[in-house]
N, C-alpha and C positions, 0 to 999 in steps of 0.2 A: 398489744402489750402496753402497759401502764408503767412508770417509772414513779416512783414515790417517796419522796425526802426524808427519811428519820432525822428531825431538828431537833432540839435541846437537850439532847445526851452529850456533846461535848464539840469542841469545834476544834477541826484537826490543826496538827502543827504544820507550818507551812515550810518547811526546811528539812528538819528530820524527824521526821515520824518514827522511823527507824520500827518498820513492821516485825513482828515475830512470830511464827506457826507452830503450835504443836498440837498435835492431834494424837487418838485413838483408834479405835473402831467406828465408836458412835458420838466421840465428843470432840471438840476443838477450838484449840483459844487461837485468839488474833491479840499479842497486845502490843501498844504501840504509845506515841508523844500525843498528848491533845492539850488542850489550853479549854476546860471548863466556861472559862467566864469568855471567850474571845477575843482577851487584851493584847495577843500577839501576834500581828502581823506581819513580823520582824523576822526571818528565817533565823533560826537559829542550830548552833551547831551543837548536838547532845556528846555524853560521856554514859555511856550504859550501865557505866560503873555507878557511878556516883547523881546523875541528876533523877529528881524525883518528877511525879507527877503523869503517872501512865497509868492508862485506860484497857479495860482487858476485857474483850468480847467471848465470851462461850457461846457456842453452837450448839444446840442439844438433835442429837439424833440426825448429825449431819449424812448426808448421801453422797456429796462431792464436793470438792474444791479447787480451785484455781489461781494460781498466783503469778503477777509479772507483768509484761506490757498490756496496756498503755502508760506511760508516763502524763504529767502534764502536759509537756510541749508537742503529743502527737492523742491525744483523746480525744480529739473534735475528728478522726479516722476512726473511731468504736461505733460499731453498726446502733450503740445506743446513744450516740451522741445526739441522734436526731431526737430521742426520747426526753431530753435534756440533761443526761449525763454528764456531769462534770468533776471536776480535781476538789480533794480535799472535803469530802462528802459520805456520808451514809443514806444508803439507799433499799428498797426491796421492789424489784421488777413482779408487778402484778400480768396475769398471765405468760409466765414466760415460754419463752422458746426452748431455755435448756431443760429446765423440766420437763416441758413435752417429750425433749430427744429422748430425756434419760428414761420417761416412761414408753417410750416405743421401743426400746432395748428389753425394760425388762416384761413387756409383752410374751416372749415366748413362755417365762417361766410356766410350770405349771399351776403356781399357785398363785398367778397374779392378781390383784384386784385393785381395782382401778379405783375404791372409796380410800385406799392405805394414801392414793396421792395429793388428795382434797388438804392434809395436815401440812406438806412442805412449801415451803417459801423461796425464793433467790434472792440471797441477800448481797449487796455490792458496796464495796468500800474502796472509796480512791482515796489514793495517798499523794504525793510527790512525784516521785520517780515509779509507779507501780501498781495494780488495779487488784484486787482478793476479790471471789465471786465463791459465792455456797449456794449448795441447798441442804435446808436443814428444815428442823420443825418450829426450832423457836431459837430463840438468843435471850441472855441475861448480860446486862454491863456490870463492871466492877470500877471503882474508881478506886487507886489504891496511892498513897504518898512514900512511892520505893523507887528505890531505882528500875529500870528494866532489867537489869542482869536478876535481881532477885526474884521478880516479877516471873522471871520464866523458873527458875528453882519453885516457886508454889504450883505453875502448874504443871510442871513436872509431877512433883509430888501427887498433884489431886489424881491426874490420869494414870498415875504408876499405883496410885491404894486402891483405885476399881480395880484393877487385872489383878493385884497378887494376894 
């Protein structure tokens, strides 16, 4: 396995990121606090309501996901720690192991083929207090100047107008 840095899409918020999930079938956003330029290394405390300046991750054609420990203060215990895993970070695990698992599952189907998995990625985002892991096929960022609460009302909306 290979661990590998996604740098200059945005540098996370060291305080509250304040992560959010919502997903589909085959789609799913992460969004959350980042600081663009890097200028804060200041913890800060957000208002979901009112502060601007959040980062929104889509997953296209995701297969799984994961959310919750490790925090900062115990991710040097994440079996990728040794890969160089660390807080406050985007990442995509080349060869992974959970892709393998997840293709040894779906091994029984009838109609398995093993070229559909050469497409997905593991992608890994550490926060603060929290770790998000996917597989998906690809990601698109957004930078958007809203608060988070509104932030989740747009992708509300985008995944409620595919289904209806």
């Amino acid at each position: 396995m290979e661990l590998i840095e996604i740098k200059g899409l945005f540098e996370m918020d060291f305080g509250s990121p304040s992560p959010t999930i919502l997903s589909n079938d085959t789609e799913l956003f992460v969004a959350f606090y980042a600081d663009k330029e890097g200028s804060s290394t200041i913890p800060q405390v957000r208002n979901t309501v009112y502060d601007t300046g959040v980062f929104a991750l889509k997953f296209k054609m995701y297969l799984k996901y994961t959310f919750g420990l490790p925090g900062e203060e115990t991710i040097q215990g994440h079996p990728y720690s040794k890969l160089g895993l660390q807080s406050y970070s985007f990442y995509e695990l080349r060869n992974s192991d959970l892709i393998k698992s997840l293709q040894e599952i779906e091994n029984v189907h009838s109609e398995y083929n093993p070229e559909r998995w050469k497409k997905y990625k593991h992608f890994i985002l550490t926060f603060h207090d929290n770790m998000f892991e996917c597989v998906a096929q690809d990601f698109e960022i957004r930078e958007e100047n809203i608060p988070l609460y509104n932030q989740i009302k747009v992708m509300l909306n985008e995944l409620s107008v595919k289904h209806f």
